[in-house]
N, C-alpha and C positions, 0 to 999 in steps of 0.2 A: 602793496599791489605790485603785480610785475608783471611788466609790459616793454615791448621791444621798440626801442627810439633809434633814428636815424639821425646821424649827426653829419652837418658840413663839416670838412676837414680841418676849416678854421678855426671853428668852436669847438671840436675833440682837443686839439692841440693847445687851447686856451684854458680846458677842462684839467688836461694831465698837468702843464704847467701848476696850475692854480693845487691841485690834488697833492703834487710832491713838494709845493711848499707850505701846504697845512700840515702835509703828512696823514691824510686822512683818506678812507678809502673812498674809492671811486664813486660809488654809489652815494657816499656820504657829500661829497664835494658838489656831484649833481644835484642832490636833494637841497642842499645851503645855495648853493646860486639858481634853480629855480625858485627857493621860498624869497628871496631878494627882489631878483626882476618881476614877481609877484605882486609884490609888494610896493614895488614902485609904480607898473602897471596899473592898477587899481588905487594909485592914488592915498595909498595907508600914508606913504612918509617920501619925502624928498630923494631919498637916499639907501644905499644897500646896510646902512650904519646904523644901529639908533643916539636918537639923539640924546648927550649929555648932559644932565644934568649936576650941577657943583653946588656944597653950601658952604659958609662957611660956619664955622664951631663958634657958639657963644656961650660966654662962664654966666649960669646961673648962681654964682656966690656958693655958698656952704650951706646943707640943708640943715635946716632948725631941726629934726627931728632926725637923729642916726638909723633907727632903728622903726620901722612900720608893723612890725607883727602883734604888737599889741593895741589891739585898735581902740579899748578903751583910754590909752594913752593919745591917741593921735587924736579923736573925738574930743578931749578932754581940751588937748592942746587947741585946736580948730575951733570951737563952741565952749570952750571955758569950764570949768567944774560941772556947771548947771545942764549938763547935754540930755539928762537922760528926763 
């Protein structure tokens, strides 16, 4: 959509700042900080950031079966000879 916005001088010059250290074009830069203070506005999230999520890694041992493409095997192995 394109539509002609008026900017105060303090938020142009917060816009170019912001623009030439993403390195992103102008219109790109406006579009990322309106979807932010959107988003804060309307209560989606605290913040212009999403929030982080960390796991950490846990060893499931060595799987009993190398190999899953034969599923008469994995059947076999899971429910014992008698599966079928």
């Amino acid at each position: 959509m394109r539509t002609t916005l008026s900017l105060d001088e303090d938020v142009a010059l917060e816009l170019q700042r912001l623009q030439r250290k993403r390195g992103d074009a102008f219109k790109q830069t406006v579009n990322a900080v309106l979807r932010a203070g959107l988003s804060v506005m309307a209560g989606r999230r605290s913040g212009a950031q999403p929030h982080r999520v960390t796991t950490e890694p846990a060893s499931l041992g060595t799987p009993r079966l190398k190999n899953l493409d034969n599923i008469s095997e994995v059947l076999a192995f899971a429910e014992g000879e008698d599966y079928r």
